[in-house]
Every structure is written in C-alpha cells, then in structure tokens.
N, C-alpha and C positions, 0 to 999 in steps of 0.2 A: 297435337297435344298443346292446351295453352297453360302458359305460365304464368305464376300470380299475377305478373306488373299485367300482362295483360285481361286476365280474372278483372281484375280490379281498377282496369282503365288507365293503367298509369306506365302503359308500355313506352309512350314517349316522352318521358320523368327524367330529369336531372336527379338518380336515388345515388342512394348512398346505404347502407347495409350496416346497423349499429350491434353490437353484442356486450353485454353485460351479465354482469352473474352479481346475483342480490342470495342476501343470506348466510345462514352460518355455512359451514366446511359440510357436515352433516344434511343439511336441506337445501343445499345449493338451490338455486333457479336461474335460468341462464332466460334471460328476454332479450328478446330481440326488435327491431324499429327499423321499420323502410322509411324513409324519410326523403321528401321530394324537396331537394335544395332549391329549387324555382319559386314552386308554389307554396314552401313552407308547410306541408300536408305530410301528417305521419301517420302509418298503420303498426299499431304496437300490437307483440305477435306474446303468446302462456306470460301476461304478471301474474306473477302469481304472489305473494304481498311486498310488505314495505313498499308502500303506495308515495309515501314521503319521496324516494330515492327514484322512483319511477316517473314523479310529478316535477322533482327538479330536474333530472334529464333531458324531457320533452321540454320545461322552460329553459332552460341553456341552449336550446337547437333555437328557438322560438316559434316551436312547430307547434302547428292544428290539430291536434287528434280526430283523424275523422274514420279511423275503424279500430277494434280491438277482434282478434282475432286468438280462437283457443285451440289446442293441438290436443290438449290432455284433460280429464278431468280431476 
C-alpha cells in the first residue's frame, strides 16, 4: 500500500504535518498542510473557506502551494 508522501513524490521530504481549524464553533473546518521544510512545497488538504486565514498561513510557512487536495464535498 503506498502512502500519500509517496502518492505524491515527496516520500523523501523534510514534511511537517500542519492542523488548523477555521470557522465558527457551529461549521468548524479543520485543514490541513503537508509542508516540505526543504523545498518549501505545500499540499493543502478540505479549505473549505476563509481563504484570507488559509492564504496567511501558507505565507507565514513561505510555502509554494503546489496541490490542493478534497476529502469531502
């Protein structure tokens, strides 16, 4: 069985595994960011809004968005 990092080429990544929860109490969303400290490459995992709070996040890492990936619709 392969597992994301490797899905996604980044088996041998310096990651780091980010968790956040955006939203009121009521519509929580909890997103989450693998984030390759190396290469500065991050795959951001259900935003679901408040795009603001998700777009400062990724610039405070000074990571690359280079996949967005959805679990839910």
């Amino acid at each position: 069985m392969l597992r994301l990092p490797e899905i996604l080429g980044l088996e041998h990544a310096d990651l780091s595994f980010i968790i956040f929860k955006v939203g009121r109490i009521a519509f929580a969303n909890f997103i989450y960011i693998i984030f390759d400290r190396s290469k500065k490459d991050a795959i951001l995992i259900d935003p679901g809004w408040e795009h603001e709070i998700i777009l400062a996040q990724l610039e405070n890492l000074g990571a690359n968005l280079i996949a967005i990936l959805l679990t839910h619709s």
